[in-house]
Structures are given as structure tokens and as C-alpha cells.
C-alpha positions in Angstrom: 0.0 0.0 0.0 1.6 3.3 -0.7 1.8 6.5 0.7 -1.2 8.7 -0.2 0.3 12.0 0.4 3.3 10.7 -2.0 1.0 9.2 -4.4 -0.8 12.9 -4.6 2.8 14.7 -5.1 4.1 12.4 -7.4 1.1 12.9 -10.2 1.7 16.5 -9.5 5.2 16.6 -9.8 5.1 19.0 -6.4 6.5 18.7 -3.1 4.7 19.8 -0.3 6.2 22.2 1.7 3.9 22.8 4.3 2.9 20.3 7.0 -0.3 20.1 9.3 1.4 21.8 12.3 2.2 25.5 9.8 -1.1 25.0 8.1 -2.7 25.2 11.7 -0.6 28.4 12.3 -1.6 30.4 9.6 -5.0 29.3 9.6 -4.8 31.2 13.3 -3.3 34.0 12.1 -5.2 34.9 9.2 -8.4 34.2 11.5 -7.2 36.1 15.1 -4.4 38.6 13.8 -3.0 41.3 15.5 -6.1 43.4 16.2 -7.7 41.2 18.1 -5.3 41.6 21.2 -7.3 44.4 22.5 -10.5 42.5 22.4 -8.9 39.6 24.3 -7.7 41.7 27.0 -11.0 43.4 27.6 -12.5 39.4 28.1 -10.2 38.4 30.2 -11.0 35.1 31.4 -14.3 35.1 29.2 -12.2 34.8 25.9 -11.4 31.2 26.9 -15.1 29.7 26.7 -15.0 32.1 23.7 -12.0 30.0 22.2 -13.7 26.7 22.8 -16.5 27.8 21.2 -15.1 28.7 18.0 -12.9 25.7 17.9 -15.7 23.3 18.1 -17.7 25.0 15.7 -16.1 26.4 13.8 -12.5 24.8 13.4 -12.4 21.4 13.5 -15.7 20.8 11.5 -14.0 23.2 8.5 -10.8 21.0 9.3 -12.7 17.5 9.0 -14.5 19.3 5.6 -10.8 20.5 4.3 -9.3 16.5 5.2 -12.2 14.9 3.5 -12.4 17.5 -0.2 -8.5 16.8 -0.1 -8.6 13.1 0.1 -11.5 12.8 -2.5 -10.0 15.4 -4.5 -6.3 16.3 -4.1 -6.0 19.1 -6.7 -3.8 22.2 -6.7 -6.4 25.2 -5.8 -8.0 24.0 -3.7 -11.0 25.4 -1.9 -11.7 27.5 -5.5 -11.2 24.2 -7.4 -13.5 22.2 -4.8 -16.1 25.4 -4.9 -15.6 25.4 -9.2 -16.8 21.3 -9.3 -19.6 21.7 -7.1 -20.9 25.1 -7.8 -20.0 25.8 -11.3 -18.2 29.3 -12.6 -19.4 32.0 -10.6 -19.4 29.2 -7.1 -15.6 29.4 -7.5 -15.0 33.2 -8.5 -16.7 33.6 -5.6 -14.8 31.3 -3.2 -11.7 32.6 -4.8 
């Protein structure tokens, strides 16, 4: 049985250069960011329920989605190539 990930690269010719642990990183990032601090602070404890909140449902349902599209369909693109299949044209202009 081989490697799936490997499989994937190899009919794409690319490597990836990411791994999960930087793809959880940025996806914090581009969500929280650096203006956000302020609001935290004013919580103060609060912003912890907060957190859990928005990690179960918001975070790891997108991430069970996200694992799921790119085992079905591991293509470069995508969430604009997954949105361009199942919604035509305009699904993924809009996603992109």
C-alpha cells in the first residue's frame, strides 16, 4: 500500500512544503491577527469559553470538511477548485 500524500505529489510533480502543524498556524493567524489583542484583553477570562466555542464549531468541522475534499480530490487550488466542481463558474469566482 503506498503513501497517499506521495501518491498525490508524485502525479503533481510537487512537493509539499507545508505540513499540518504551519497550516494550523496560519490558519490562526489569518483568522485572530494582530487586532484582536485588544479585544482579548477586555474578556479576560471570558475569551477562553470564547475559544472553545469557535474551535468546536467552527474549526475542527472546516478542518474534518478540508481533510475529507482533499482526500476525495487532491488538486492544486484548492478550496476554488472544490467550490468550481460543485458550484460551477461563478461558485468558485466567488470562493476565490
Amino acid at each position: 500500500m503506498t503513501n497517499v500524500s506521495s501518491t498525490s505529489a508524485a502525479e503533481h510533480g510537487l512537493a509539499r512544503q507545508m505540513g499540518l502543524r504551519d497550516l494550523v498556524l496560519a490558519q490562526v493567524l489569518c483568522v485572530v491577527g494582530s487586532s484582536w489583542v485588544g479585544v482579548a484583553a477586555v474578556l479576560g477570562g471570558a475569551q477562553a469559553l470564547t475559544w472553545v466555542a469557535a474551535m468546536l464549531l467552527f474549526y475542527f468541522p472546516m478542518a474534518a470538511v478540508v481533510i475529507v475534499l482533499n482526500r476525495i480530490m487532491p488538486l492544486e487550488g484548492g478550496l476554488y477548485v472544490w467550490a468550481h466542481r460543485a458550484f460551477g463558474g461563478l461558485g468558485g469566482f466567488l470562493t476565490a
